[in-house]
C-alpha positions in Angstrom: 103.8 -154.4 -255.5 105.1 -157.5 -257.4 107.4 -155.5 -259.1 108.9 -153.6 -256.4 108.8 -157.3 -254.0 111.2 -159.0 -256.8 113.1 -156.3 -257.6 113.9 -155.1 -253.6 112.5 -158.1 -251.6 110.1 -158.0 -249.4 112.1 -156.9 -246.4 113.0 -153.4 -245.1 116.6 -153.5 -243.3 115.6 -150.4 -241.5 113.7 -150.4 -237.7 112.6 -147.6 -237.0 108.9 -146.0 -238.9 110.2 -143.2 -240.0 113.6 -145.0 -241.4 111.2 -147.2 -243.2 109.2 -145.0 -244.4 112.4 -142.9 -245.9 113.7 -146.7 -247.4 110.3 -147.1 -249.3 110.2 -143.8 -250.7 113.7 -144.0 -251.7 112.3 -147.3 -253.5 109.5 -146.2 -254.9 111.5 -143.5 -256.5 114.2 -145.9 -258.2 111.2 -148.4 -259.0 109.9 -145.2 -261.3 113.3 -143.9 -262.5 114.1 -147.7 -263.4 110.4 -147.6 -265.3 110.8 -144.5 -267.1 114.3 -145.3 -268.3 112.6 -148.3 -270.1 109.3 -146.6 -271.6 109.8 -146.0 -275.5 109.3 -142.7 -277.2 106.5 -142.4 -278.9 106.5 -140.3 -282.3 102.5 -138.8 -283.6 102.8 -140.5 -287.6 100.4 -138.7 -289.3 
């Protein structure tokens, strides 16, 4: 939740539940694209 406060703030511009809901999922989804983008590859050495 840190993460995703800094990065978006900790305010939906939406009133409505289910436009809010919608907003965090939308989100949530960047927050994980954003996270993956940034994960090295890994390689087995053997």
């Amino acid at each position: 939740m840190f993460r995703f406060k800094t990065i978006f703030g900790d305010h939906l511009s939406t009133r409505s539940e289910e436009a809010q809901t919608v907003q965090v999922r939308i989100r949530c989804k960047a927050l994980n694209q954003m996270t993956h983008l940034g994960m090295p590859k890994s390689n087995a050495v053997s």
